[in-house]
C-alpha positions in Angstrom: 121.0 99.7 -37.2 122.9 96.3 -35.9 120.3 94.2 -36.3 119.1 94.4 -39.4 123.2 94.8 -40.3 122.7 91.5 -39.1 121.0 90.4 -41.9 123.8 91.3 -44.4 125.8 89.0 -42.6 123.1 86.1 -42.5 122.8 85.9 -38.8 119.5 86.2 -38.6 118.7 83.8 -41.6 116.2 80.9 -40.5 114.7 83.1 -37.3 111.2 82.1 -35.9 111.3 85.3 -33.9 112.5 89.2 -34.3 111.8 92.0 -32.2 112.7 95.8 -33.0 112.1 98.9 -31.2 114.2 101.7 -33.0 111.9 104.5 -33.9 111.1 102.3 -37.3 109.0 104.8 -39.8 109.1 102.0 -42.3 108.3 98.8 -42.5 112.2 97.1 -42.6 112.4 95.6 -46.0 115.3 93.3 -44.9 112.6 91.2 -42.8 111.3 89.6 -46.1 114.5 87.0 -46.0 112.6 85.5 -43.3 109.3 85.2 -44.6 109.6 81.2 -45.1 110.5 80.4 -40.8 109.5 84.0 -39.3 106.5 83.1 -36.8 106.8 86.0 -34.2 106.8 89.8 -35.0 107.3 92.5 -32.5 107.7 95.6 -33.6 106.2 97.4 -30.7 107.6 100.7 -29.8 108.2 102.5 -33.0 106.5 105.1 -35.6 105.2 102.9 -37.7 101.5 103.9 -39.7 101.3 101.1 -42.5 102.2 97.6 -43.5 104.0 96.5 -47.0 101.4 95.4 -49.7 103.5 91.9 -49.7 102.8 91.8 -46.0 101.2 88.4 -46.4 104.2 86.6 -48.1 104.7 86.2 -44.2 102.7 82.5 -44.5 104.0 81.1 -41.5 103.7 84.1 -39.3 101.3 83.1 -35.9 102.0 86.5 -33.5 102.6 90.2 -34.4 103.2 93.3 -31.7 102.8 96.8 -33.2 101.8 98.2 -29.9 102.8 101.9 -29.4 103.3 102.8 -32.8 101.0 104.9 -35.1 98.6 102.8 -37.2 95.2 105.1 -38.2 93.6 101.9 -39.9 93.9 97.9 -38.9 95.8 96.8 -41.9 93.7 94.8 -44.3 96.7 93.0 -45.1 96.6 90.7 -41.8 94.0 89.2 -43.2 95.8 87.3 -45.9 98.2 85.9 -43.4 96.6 82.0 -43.2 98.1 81.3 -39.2 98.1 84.8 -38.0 96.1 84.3 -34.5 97.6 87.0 -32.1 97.6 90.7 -32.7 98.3 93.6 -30.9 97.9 97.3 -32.0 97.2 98.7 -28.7 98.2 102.0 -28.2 98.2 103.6 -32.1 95.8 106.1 -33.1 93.2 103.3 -34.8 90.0 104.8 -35.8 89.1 102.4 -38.6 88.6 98.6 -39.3 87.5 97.5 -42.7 85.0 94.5 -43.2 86.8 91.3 -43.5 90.3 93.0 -42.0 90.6 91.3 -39.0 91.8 87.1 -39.9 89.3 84.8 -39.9 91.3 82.6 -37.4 92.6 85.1 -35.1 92.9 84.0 -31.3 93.9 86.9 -29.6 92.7 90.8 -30.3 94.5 93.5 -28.7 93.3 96.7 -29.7 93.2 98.6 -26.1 93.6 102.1 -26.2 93.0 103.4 -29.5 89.9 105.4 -31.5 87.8 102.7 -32.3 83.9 103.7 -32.8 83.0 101.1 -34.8 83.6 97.0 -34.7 83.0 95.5 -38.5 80.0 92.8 -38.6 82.4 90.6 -39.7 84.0 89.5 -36.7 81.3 87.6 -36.1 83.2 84.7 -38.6 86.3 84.8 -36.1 84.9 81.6 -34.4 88.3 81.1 -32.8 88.5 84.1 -31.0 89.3 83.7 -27.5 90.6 86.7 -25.9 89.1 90.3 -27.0 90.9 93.3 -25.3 88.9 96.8 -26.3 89.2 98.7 -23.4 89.5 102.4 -23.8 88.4 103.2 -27.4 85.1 104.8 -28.2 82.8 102.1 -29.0 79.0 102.9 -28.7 77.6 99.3 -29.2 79.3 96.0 -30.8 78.0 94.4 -33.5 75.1 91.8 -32.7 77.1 89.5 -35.2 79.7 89.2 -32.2 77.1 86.6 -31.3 78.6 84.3 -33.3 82.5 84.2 -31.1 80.9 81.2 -29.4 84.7 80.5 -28.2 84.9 83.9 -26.8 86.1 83.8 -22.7 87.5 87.1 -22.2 86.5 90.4 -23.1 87.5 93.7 -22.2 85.0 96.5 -22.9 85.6 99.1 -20.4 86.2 102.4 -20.7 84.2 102.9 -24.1 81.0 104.6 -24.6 78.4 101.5 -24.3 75.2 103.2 -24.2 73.8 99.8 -23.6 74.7 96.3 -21.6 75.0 93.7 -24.8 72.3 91.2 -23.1 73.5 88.7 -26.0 76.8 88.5 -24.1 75.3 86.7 -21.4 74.4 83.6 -23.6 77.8 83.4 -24.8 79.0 79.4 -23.8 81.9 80.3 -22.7 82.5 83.8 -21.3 84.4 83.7 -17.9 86.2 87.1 -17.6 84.2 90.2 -19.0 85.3 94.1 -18.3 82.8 96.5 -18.9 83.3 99.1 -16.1 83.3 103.0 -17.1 80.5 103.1 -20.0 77.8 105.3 -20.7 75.2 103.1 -19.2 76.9 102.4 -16.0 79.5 105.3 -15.2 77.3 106.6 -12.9 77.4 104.0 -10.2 77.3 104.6 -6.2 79.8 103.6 -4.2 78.0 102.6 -0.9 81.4 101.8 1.5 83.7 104.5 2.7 87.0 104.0 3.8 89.2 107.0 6.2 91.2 109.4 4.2 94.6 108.8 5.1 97.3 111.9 4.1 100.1 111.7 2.0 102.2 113.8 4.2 101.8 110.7 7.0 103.4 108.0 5.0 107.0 107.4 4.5 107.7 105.1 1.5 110.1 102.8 1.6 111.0 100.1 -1.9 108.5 99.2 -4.7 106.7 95.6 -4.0 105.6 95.7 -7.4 104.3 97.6 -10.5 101.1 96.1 -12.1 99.7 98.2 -15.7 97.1 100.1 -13.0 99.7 101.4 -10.6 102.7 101.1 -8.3 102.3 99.5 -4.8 105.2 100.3 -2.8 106.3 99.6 1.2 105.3 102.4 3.6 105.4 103.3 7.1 102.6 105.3 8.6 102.4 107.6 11.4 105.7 106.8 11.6 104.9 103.2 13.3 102.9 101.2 11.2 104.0 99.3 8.2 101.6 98.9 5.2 101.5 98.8 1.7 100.3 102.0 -0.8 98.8 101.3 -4.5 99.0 104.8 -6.0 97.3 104.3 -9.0 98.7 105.7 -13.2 95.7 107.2 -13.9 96.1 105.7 -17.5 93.5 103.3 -19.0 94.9 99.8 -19.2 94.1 96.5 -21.1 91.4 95.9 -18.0 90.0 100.0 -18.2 90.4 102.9 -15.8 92.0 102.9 -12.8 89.3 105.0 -11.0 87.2 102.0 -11.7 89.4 99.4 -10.0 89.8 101.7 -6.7 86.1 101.7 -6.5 85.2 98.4 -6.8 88.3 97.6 -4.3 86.0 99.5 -1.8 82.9 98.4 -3.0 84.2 95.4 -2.3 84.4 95.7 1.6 86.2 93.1 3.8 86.4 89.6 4.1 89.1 87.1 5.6 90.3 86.2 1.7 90.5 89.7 0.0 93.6 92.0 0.6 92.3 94.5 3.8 91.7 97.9 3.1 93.2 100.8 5.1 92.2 103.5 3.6 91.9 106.1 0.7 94.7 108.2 0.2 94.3 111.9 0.5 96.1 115.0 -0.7 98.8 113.2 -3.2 101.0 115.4 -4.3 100.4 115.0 -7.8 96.5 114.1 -7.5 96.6 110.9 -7.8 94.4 108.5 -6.1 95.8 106.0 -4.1 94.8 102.9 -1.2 96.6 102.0 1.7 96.4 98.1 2.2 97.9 95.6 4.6 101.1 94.2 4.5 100.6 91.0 3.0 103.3 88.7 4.8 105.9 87.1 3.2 105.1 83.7 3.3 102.2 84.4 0.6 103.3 84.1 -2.8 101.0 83.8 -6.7 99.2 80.6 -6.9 99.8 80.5 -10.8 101.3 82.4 -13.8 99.5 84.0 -16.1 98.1 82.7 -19.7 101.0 82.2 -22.2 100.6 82.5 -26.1 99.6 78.9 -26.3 97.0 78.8 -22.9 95.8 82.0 -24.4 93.3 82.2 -22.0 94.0 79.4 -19.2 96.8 80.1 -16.1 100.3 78.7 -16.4 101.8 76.6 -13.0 105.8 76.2 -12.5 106.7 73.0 -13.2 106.1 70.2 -11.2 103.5 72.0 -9.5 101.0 69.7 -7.2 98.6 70.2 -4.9 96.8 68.1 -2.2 93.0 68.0 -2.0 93.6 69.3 1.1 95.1 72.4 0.0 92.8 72.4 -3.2 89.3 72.6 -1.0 90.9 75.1 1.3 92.0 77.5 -2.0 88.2 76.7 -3.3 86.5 77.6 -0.2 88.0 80.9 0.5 87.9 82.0 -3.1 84.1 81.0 -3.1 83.1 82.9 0.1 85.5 85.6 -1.4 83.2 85.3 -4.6 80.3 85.3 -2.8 80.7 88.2 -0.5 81.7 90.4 -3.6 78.6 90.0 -5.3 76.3 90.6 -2.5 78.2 93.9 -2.6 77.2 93.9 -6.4 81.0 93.8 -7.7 81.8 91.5 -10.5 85.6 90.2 -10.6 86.0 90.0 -14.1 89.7 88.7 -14.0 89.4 85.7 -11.5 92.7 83.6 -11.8 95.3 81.8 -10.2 98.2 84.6 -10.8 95.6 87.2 -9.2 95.8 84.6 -5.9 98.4 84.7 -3.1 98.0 81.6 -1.1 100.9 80.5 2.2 101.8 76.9 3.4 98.5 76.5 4.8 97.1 77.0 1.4 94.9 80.4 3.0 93.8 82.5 -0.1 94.2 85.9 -1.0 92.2 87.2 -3.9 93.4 90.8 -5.6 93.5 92.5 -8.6 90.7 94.7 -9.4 91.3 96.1 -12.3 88.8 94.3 -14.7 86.0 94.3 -11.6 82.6 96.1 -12.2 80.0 97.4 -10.0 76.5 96.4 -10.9 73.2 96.7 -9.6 72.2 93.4 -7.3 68.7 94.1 -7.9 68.7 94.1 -12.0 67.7 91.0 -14.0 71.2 89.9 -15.1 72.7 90.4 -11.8 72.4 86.7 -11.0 74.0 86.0 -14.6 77.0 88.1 -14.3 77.9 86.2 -11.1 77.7 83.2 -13.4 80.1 84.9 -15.2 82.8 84.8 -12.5 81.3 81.3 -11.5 83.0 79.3 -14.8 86.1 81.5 -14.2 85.8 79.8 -10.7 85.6 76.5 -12.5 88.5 76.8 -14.9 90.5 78.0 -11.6 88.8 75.0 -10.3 89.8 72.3 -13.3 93.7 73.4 -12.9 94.2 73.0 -9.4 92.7 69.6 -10.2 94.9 68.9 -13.4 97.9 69.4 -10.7 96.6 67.1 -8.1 99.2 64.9 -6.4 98.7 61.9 -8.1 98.1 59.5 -5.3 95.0 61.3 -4.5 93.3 61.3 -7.9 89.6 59.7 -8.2 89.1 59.4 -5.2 85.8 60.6 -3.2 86.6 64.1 -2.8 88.2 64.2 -6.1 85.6 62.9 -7.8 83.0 65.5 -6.1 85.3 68.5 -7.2 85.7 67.6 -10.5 81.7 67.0 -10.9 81.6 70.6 -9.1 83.6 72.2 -11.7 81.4 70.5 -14.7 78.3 72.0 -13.0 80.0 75.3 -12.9 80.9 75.4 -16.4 77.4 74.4 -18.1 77.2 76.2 -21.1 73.6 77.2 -20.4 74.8 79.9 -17.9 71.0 80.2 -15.6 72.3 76.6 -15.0 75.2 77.1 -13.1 75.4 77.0 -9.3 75.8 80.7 -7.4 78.6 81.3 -5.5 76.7 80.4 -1.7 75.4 76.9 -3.3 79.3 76.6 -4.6 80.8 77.1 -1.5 78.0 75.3 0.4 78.7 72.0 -1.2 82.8 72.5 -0.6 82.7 73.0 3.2 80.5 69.7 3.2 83.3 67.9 1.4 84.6 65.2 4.0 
């Protein structure tokens, strides 16, 4: 294997970073020479069910990948590494996690699509966590000691078996993108829009405009005329939960001037998948932001020297809060609202997309006005970058100075407290 030959020839002495996928069915012994610098592990992609017992020798080690691999149990070992914050095991066959196995200052937990019933009490004394990603295992509850993530901003439930909403998540400080389509106690929504079935055997498909973890959206010509973009969707859970999920809220979702216009469902695929045909989004849109990198964790990333003008910035905010605002009068919750899941042109006009973590929820229930609140301090964090990248001769002034006191009443950490989307986008279009 000529990487770890690598090793007998010192080339890899002193590495921060190693990543191996080579159908690995042991841990590679040679990686110990690097246990004094070696900060980032990926060892994604292999066959790999257990971890060394001197696993922790690795003090310096921050990040591990053992994504698509074959782990049974979370290795208590992780535990005894003092600056381990990220892990991944998603995609392994893990059933079981000891008390006390998951680090005390982990960041970041991906355990998406494993066989997880059962969450130990004890991550309730990981105050650091920020980013949870659970989605498709076979949880039945979480533990009430999860209280305690007071850091916690994202979480992705979905696609468990939740016989219950956790009503403690809703007093959580700081929870901004929350998944929890596709449980037990809510898989049995109704979809109240329709959209016209359009057959496969109409469209002609040209090239692939991209591929997100849900599905591939690709050119297409229909009725031989019209040109328009098809998502067919995987039909594989993902980090945000089932794909079914994310095609109903999309037409749950209806229309509006700042969400990506609907076509219609697609009908007699081939293969049985389920599909959407949207409209061609011109060329002159392109992502507002990037997405979270291992330091943000949670926050958008912006090329550099990104600015905006207020201009710009009120006319993003507005159409992203009317956006907001019609969604949940349809009753659909976001769940992933972000810059990098925003397509904006010259003129700064907004285009929100990406369902994929979005839930439908009854309007008329008790927490409905909550779990808009929910999507309302995501707003603000979208809010509190555009702001950090503000061309500078246009900071503190009037307008300025009203956003940024917009975004501190959207991000209370008494949730009730936080303006709903109408008073949000109320107070915007008044902005001189």
């Amino acid at each position: 294997m000529k990487v770890l030959q690598q090793f007998k020839s010192d080339e890899l002495k002193g590495s921060t970073k190693f990543k191996l996928a080579n159908g690995l069915t042991e841990f590679p012994r040679e990686l110990f020479d690097l246990t004094d610098t070696l900060e980032l592990l990926d060892l994604s992609g292999n066959s790999l069910s257990s971890l060394p017992d001197h696993f922790d020798r690795f003090q310096k080690l921050k990040i591990v990948f053992f994504a698509d691999n074959q782990f049974t149990e979370f290795p208590k070992i992780l535990s005894q590494c003092p600056q381990l914050e990220m892990i991944s095991f998603k995609s392994n066959r893990i059933s079981k996690i000891e008390e006390g196995a998951i680090p005390k200052q982990t960041r970041w937990l991906i355990l998406t699509n494993n066989q997880i019933n059962e969450l130990p009490k004890s991550i309730g004394n990981c105050s650091r966590l920020q980013k949870c990603a659970l989605a498709g295992n076979q949880l039945t509850s979480l533990p009430i000691e999860m209280a305690n993530c007071q850091n916690l901003e994202l979480l992705r439930i979905s696609a468990n078996q939740l016989t219950e909403f956790p009503e403690w998540l809703l007093q959580l400080p700081k929870l901004s993108w929350l998944a929890i389509s596709g449980n037990t106690f809510n898989k049995n929504y109704t979809v109240h829009n329709s959209l016209p079935k359009i057959n496969w055997q109409d469209l002609e498909l040209k090239e692939i405009l991209g591929e997100g973890a849900s599905g591939i959206i690709s050119k297409a010509v229909y009725n031989a005329t019209n040109e328009i973009a098809v998502k067919v969707f995987k039909g594989e859970v993902t980090s945000d939960g089932l794909p079914h999920d994310e095609m109903s809220a999309c037409i749950e979702a209806g229309d509006h001037a700042h969400l990506v216009k609907l076509l219609g469902q697609i009908n007699k695929h081939p293969e049985n998948k389920e599909g959407l045909a949207l409209e061609l989004i011109p060329n002159d849109y392109k992502n507002l932001g990037l997405p979270p990198n291992f330091v943000t964790c949670t926050r958008d990333t912006f090329h550099e020297n990104t600015s905006f003008s207020l201009e710009h910035i009120k006319s993003i905010a507005i159409g992203i809060s009317t956006a907001m605002e019609h969604l949940h009068a349809n009753g659909v919750m976001h769940g992933d609202l972000y810059a990098h899941n925003i397509l904006i042109n010259d003129q700064a006009h907004a285009l929100l997309g990406d369902f994929g973590a979005a839930t439908i929820y009854d309007t008329n229930s008790n927490r409905a006005p909550l779990l808009e609140k929910l999507d309302v301090r995501a707003f603000s964090c979208l809010l509190e970058d555009l702001l950090d990248h503000t061309i500078p001769g246009e900071l503190h002034t009037q307008t300025y100075n009203s956003l940024h006191q917009l975004k501190e009443n959207c991000m209370l950490s008494e949730i009730s407290n936080r303006p709903d989307f109408k008073t949000i986008s109320s107070q915007i279009s008044q902005l001189s």
